[in-house]
N, C-alpha and C positions, 0 to 999 in steps of 0.2 A: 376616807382619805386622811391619810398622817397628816397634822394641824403643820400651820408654818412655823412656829419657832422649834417644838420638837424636828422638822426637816433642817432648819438651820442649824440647828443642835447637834445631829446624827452628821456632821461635815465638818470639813476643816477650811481655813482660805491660805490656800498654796502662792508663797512670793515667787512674782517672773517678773523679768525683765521685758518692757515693749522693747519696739526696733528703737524707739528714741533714746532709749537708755532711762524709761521712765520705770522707777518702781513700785508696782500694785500687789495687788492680792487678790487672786481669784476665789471665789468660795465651788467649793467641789464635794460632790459625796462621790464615794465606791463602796459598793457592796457585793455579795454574791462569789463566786469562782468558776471557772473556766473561759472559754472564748468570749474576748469583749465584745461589750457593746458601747457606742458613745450616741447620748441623746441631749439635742440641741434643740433649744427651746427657741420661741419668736417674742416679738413682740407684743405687749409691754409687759410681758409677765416675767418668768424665771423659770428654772428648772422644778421647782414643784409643779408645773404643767404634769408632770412625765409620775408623780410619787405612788400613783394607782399603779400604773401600768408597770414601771422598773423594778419595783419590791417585788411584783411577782415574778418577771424573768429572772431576780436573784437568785433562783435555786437553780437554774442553767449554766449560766450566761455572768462574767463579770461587767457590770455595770457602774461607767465612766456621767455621772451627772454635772455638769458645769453649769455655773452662773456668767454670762457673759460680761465683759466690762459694762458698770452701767445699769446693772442689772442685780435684782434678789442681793443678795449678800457679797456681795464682788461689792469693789472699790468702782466708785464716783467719783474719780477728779475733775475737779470746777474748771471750765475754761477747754476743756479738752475735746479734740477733732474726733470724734468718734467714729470710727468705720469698719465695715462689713472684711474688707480685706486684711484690715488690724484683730479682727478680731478670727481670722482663720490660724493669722499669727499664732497668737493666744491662744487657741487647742492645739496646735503642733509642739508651741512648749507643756501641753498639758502629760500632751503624750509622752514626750521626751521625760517629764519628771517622772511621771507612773510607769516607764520603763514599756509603753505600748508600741509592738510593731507590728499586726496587726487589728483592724477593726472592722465590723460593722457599724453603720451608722445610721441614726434615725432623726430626721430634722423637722423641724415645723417654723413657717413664717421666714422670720428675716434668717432663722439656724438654716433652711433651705438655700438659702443664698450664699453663707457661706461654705456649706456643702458643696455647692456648686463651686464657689472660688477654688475648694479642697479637688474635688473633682477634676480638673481644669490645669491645676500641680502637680497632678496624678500624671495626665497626659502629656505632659511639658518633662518627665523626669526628677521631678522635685522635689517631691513631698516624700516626707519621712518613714511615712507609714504606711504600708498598706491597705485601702480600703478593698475588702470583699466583698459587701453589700451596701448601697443605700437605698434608705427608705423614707418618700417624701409626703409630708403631708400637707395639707393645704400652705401653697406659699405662689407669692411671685412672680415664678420659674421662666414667664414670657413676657416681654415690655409692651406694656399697652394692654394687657387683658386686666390686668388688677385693677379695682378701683377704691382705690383708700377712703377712708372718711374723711370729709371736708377737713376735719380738724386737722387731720391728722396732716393736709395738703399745706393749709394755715403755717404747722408747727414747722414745718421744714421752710416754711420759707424765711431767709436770710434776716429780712426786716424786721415781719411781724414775730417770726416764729418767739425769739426771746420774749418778747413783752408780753404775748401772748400765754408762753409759760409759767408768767408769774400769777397768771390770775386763775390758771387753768386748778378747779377743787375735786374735791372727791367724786362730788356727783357727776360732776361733766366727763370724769374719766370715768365711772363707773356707766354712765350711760352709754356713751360712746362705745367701751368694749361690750356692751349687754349686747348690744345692736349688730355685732358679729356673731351672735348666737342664734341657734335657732330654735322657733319659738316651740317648737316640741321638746328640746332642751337648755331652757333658758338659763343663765349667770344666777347663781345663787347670790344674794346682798354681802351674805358673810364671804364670800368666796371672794367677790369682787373688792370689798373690803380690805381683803388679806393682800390682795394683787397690789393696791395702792402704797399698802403700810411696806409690800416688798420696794414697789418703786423708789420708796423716798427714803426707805433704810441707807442710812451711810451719805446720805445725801446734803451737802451743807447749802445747798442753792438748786432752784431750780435747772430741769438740766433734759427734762423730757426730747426739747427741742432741738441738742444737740443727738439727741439717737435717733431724733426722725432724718439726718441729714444723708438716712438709708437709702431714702426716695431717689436722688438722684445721682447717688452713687451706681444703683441699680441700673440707671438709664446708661452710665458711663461703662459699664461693662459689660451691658446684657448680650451682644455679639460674642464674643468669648465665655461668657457663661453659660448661654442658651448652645454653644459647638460642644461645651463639654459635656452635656444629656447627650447630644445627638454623636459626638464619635465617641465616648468613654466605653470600654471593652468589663467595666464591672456592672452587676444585675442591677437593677433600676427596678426598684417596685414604688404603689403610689396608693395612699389610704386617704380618702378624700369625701370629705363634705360638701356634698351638691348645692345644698339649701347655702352658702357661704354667700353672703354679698359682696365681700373681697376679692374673695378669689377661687370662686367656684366654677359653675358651669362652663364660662367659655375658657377659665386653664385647664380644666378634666378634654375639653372637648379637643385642644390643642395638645396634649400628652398625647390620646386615643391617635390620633392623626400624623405626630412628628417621631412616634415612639409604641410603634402598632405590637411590639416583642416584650415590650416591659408587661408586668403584673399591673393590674389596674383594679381596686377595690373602688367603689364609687357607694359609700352611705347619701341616700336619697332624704331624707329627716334628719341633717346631719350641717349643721355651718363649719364657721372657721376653724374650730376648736374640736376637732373629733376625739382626741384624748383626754379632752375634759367633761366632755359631756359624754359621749357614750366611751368610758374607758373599758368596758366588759369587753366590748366589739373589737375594738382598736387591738386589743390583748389576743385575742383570737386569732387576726388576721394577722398580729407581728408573728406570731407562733407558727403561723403555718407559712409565712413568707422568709425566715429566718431559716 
């Protein structure tokens, strides 16, 4: 796997405007040519989740990598409301810069959420771009089947979460994400390591607490995000880690059930992270789902 700052090396950070009229920089790689692809990464990591799997679709496929605000190499503003719907924003301008009108898309984690808000814009006549495929991997997708890490429940909340973030160290975030892996393919230390130094890159204060405020943003919209799997007229496939203690078994079990026509890949020895841990697999099955 290409090291981290060589990945932040090989990208640029593209200036957008939010809806506030606030000025960031998202950090982006593109490689590759022909028909896009765009892959969205989750929680707490960044788009080097995807750096195995997208260098190889490079020789197909153009490949659209973003850092979400918040996130890897993107801009950290202190104080700021961070949100899954702001951040659909933010790849719609991504697209509009890199001149994309169509794409496929591959999400994992909280980037499934936002898929879904994109999904859902799609339905409504409103989004910019065309999506021809999405491809979801462990995430979210149904309210009430996921079950986050206590921390993780801690971090979002209003009172504790900030005080909470300032004491939050390597190790407790290194523990915490090991424990969404599974233990047939556990979190490399270095790996986990690289994940933190992305977290806090760019970062002047802690700030973890404001991107867990996913939690309940999710609850406020999962009726409308959960209609737009169930009416959207574009393919829906699903690559998915059983073994996930987040969001495994009972969200595979509730796809199979509410989405009997979609693609369904289910890795049995496989957690949260199927792109990280088995990226050979993951690569296979985008290939032949693509």
């Amino acid at each position: 796997m290409i090291g981290l700052e060589t990945w932040f090396g090989g990208g640029q950070r593209v200036p957008l405007m939010l809806p506030d009229n606030q000025p960031v920089h998202l950090f982006c790689r593109v490689s590759g040519s022909g028909q896009w692809i765009t892959f969205l990464h989750g929680f707490p990591t960044c788009s080097w989740d995807w750096a195995t799997v997208a260098d190889s679709l490079g020789s197909d496929y153009r490949v659209l990598l973003p850092d979400l605000l918040g996130y890897g190499d993107s801009d950290k503003p202190s104080a700021h409301k961070y949100s899954l719907v702001e951040a659909a924003d933010s790849v719609e301008r991504l697209w509009r810069h890199f001149g994309v009108r169509e794409t496929r898309l591959v999400a994992h984690d909280i980037g499934g959420s936002v898929a879904q808000e994109l999904l859902a814009r799609q339905l409504e006549a409103r989004l910019s771009v065309q999506l021809t495929r999405v491809v979801f991997l462990n995430a979210a997708l149904y309210h009430g089947l996921s079950r986050p890490r206590p921390v993780q429940r801690l971090l979002s909340h209003r009172v504790i979460g900030p005080v909470l973030s300032r004491v939050v160290t390597e190790r407790v975030f290194a523990r915490n994400l090991a424990a969404t892996f599974s233990t047939s393919h556990p979190l490399a230390s270095n790996t986990a390591h690289d994940y933190w130094t992305a977290l806090r890159r760019r970062s002047t204060s802690p700030h973890i607490h404001r991107l867990l405020r996913y939690i309940p943003e999710r609850a406020q919209h999962h009726v409308r995000w959960e209609s737009a799997l169930d009416r959207t007229a574009v393919p829906l496939s699903f690559i998915w880690g059983l073994h996930d203690p987040v969001s495994g078994a009972p969200v595979a079990n509730e796809i199979r059930q509410r989405l009997p026509r979609a693609d369904f890949v289910g890795l049995d020895d496989v957690g949260h992270f199927p792109h990280v841990e088995v990226p050979d697999r993951v690569l296979t099955e985008l290939r032949t789902l693509l």
